[in-house]
Each structure stands twice: as structure tokens, then as C-alpha cells.
DOGU-696277 format. One record per atom (N, C-alpha, C): residue number from 1; residue in one letter; chain; atom name; z, x, y. Coordinates in Angstrom, 2 decimals, decimal comma. Example, Ala and Ser with C-alpha at 12.3 -4.5 7.8 and 13.67 -1.06 7.14 Angstrom:
# residues 2
     i   aa   ch   at        up      east     north
     1    A    A    N      7,80     13,19     -5,69
     1    A    A   CA      7,80     12,30     -4,50
     1    A    A    C      7,80     13,20     -3,30
     2    S    A    N      7,08     12,85     -2,25
     2    S    A   CA      7,14     13,67     -1,06
     2    S    A    C      7,87     12,90      0,03
# end
This chain:
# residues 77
     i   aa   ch   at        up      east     north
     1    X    A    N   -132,69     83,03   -141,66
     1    X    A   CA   -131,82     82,18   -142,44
     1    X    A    C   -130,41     82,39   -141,91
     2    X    A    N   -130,03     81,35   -141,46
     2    X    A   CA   -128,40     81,14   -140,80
     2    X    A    C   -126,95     80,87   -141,69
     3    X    A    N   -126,33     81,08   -142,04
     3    X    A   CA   -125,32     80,90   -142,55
     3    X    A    C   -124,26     80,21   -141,59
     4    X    A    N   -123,80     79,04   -142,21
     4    X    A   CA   -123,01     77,85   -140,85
     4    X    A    C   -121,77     77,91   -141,75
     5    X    A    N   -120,64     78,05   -141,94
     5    X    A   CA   -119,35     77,10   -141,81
     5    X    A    C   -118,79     77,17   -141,50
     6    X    A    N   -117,29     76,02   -141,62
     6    X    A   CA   -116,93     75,55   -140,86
     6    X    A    C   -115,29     76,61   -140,81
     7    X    A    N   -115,29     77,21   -141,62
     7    X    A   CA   -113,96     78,06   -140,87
     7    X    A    C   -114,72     79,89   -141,00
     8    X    A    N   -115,91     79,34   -140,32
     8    X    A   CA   -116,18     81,26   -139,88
     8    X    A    C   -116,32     82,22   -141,06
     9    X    A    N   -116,25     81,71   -142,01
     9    X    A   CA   -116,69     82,79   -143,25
     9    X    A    C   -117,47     83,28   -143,45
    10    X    A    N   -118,04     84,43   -144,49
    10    X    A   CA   -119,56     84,98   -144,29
    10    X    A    C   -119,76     84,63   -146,40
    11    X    A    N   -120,44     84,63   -146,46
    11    X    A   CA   -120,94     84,59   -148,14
    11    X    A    C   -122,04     85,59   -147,81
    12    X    A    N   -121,91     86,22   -148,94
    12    X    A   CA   -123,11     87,43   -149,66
    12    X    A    C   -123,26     86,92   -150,62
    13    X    A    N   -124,63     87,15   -150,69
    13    X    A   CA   -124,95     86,27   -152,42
    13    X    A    C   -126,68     86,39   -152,47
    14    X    A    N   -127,36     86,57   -153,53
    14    X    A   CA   -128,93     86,46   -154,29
    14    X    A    C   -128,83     85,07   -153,99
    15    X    A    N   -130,13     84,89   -153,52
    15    X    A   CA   -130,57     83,35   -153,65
    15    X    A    C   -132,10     83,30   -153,68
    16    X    A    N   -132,52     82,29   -154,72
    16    X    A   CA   -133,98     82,52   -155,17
    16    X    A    C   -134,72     81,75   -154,16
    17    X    A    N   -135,97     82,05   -154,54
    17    X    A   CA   -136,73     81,24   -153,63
    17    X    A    C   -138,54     80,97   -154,32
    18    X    A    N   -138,83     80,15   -154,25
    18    X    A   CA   -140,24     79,68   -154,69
    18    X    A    C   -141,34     79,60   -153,91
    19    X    A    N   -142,01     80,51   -154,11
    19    X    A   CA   -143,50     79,89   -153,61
    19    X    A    C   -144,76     79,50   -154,12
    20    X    A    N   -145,24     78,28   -153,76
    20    X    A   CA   -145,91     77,72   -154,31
    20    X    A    C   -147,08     77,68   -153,91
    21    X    A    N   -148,10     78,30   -154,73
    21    X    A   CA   -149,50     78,00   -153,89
    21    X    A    C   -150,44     77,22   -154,64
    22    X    A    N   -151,78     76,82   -153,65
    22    X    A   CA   -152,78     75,45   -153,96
    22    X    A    C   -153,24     75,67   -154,85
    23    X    A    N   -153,63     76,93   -156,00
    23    X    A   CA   -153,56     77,05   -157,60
    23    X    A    C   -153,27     76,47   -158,33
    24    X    A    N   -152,10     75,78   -157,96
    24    X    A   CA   -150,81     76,07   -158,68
    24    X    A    C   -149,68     77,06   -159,74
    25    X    A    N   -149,90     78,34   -159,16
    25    X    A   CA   -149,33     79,52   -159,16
    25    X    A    C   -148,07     79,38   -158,53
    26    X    A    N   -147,13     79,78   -158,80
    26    X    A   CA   -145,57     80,04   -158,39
    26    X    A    C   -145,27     81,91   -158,32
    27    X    A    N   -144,55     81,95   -156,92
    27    X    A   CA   -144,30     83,14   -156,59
    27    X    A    C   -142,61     83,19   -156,87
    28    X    A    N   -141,39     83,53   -157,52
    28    X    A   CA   -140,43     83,76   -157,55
    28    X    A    C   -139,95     85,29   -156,99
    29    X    A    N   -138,99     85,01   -155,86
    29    X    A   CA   -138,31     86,16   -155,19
    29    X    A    C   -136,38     85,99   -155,20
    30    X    A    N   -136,13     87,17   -155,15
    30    X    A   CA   -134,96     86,81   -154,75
    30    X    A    C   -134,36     87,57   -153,80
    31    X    A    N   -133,21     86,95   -152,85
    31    X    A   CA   -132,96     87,19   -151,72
    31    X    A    C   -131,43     87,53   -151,72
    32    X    A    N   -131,50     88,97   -150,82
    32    X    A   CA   -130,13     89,32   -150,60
    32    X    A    C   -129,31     88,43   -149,50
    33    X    A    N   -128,72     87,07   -149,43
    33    X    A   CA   -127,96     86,93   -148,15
    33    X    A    C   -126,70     87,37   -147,86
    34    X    A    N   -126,72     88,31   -147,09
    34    X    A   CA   -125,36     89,09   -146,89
    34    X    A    C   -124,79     89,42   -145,39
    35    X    A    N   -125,84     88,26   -144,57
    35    X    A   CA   -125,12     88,48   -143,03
    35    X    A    C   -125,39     86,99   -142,58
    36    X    A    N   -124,60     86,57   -141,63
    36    X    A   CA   -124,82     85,49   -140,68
    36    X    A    C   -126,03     85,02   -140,26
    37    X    A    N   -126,83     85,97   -139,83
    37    X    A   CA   -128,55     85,95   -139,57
    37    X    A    C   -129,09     86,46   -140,48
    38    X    A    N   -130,20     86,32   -141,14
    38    X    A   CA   -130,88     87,12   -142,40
    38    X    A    C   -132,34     86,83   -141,73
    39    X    A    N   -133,05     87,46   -141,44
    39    X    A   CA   -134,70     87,33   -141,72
    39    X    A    C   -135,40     87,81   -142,69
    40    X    A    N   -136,48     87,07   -143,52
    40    X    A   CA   -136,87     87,93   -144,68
    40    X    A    C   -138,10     87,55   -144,06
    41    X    A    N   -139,60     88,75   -144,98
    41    X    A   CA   -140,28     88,75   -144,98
    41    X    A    C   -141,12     88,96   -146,12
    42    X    A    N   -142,12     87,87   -147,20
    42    X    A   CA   -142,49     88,26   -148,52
    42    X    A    C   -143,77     88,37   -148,05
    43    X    A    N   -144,27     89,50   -149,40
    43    X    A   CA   -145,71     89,31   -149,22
    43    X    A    C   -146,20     88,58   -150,19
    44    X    A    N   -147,53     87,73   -149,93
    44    X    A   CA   -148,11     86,73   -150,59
    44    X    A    C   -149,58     86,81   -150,91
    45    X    A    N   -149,74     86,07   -151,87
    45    X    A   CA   -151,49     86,31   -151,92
    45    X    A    C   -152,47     85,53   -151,02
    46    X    A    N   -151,67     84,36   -151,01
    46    X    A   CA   -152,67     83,68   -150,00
    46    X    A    C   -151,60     82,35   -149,20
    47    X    A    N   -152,66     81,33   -148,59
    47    X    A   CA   -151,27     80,25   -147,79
    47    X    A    C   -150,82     79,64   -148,99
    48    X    A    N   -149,14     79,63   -148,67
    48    X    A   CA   -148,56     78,94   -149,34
    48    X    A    C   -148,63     77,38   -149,52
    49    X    A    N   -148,69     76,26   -150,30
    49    X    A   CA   -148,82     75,11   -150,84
    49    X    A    C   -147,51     74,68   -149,93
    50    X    A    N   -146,63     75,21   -150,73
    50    X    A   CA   -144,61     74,62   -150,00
    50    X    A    C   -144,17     76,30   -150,60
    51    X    A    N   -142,45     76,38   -150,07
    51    X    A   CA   -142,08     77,11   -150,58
    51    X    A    C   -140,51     76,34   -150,02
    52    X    A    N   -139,82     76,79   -151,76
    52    X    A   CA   -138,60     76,12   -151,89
    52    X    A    C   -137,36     77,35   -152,19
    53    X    A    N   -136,48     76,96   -151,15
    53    X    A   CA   -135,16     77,94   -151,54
    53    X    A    C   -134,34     77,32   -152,50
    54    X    A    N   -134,13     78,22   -152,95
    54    X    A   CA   -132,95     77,56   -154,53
    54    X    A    C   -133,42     76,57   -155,00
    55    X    A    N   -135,03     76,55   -155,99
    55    X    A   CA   -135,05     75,89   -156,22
    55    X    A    C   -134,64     75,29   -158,01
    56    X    A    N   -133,68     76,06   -158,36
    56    X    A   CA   -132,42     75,74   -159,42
    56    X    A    C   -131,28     74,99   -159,22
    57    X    A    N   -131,14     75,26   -157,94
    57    X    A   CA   -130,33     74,35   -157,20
    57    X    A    C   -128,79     75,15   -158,17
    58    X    A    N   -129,03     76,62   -158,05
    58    X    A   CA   -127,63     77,14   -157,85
    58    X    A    C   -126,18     77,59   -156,93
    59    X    A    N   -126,88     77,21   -155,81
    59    X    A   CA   -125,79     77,46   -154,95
    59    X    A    C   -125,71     76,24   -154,35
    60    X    A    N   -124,45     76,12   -153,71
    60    X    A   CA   -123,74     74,62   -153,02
    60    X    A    C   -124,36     74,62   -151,78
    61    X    A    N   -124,97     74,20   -151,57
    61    X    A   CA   -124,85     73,80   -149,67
    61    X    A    C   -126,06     73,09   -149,71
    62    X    A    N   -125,70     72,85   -148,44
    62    X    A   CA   -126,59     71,97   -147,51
    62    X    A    C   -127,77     73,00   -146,63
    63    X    A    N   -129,31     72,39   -147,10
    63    X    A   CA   -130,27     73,62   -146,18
    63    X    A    C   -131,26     72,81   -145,42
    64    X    A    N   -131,46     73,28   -144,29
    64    X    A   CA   -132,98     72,86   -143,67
    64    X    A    C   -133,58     74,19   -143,66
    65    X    A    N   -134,74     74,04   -144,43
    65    X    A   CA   -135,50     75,18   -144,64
    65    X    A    C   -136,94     75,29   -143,99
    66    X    A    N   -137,08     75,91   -143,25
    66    X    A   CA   -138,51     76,17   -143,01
    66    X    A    C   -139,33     77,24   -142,80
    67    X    A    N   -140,08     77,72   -143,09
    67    X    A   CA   -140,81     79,10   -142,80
    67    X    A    C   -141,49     79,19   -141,77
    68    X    A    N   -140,60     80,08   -140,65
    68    X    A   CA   -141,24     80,42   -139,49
    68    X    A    C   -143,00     80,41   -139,36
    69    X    A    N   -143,45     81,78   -139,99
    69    X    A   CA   -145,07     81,73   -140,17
    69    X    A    C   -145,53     82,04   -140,94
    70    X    A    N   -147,26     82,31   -141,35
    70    X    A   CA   -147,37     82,61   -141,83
    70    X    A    C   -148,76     83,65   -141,31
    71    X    A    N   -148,53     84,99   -141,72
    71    X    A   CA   -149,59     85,75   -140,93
    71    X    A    C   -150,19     86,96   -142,19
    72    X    A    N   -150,50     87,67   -141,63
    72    X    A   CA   -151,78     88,79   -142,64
    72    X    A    C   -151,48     88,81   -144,17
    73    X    A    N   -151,16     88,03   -144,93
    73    X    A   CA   -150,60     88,27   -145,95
    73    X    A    C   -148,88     88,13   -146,67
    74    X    A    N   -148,38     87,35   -145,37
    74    X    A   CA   -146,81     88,02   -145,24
    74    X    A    C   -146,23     86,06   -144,82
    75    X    A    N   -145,22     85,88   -145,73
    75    X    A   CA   -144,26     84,19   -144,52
    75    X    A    C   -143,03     85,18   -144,20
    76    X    A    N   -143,00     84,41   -143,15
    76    X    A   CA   -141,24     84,88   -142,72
    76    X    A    C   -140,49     83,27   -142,37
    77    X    A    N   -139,42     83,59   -142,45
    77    X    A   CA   -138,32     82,77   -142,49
    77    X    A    C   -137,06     83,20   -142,38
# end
């Protein structure tokens, strides 16, 4: 997860995130972003359905979100 703007600033901040699986079970995490690059890694029960960042839609910005993979139990993004 990248952090972009436009005069070089850094934000630290919790930001939630949803995962949703073909159950329809919801996984809620929350995320430390506190550097320019962030990689996280959750563990999960099974493939995720979708999974949505902020999906309260508390923080301002603009996201393209996607989750790198998904492997033994684990998405990263």
C-alpha cells in the first residue's frame, strides 16, 4: 500500500479493511499506515469473495486497491 501526495507528506493513521468471504462472513482488520510503502499480510480462513479498504469510508482519499495474492491461508497487499 503506497501513500501518493502531492507535496511529499507522509500520514500515519489505522485504516480498516474488510474481508469478505463466499459465506457471507466478514473479516474486519485494522491497519497501521505509517510509511510511504506498507505491505500487510492477514491471515484468512479461506479465498476471499472481495476485500474492501475503508470500507466506512473514514478517511479522504482516493484508492486503487488490490490484493497482490492470495496463498496458504494468508492475502497480501
Amino acid at each position: 500500500m503506497n501513500q501518493v501526495q502531492k507535496d511529499g507528506s507522509l500520514f500515519q493513521m489505522p485504516v480498516q479493511i474488510a474481508v469478505h468471504y463466499k459465506d457471507g462472513k466478514t473479516q474486519m482488520e485494522i491497519l497501521n499506515v505509517d510509511k510511504k510503502t506498507n505491505e500487510f499480510i492477514l491471515k484468512v480462513t479461506s479465498e476471499p469473495k472481495e476485500t474492501v479498504l475503508d470500507p466506512e469510508h473514514w478517511v479522504l482519499m482516493d484508492a486503487d486497491f488490490k490484493k497482490k495474492r492470495y496463498g496458504a491461508n494468508t492475502i497480501s497487499f
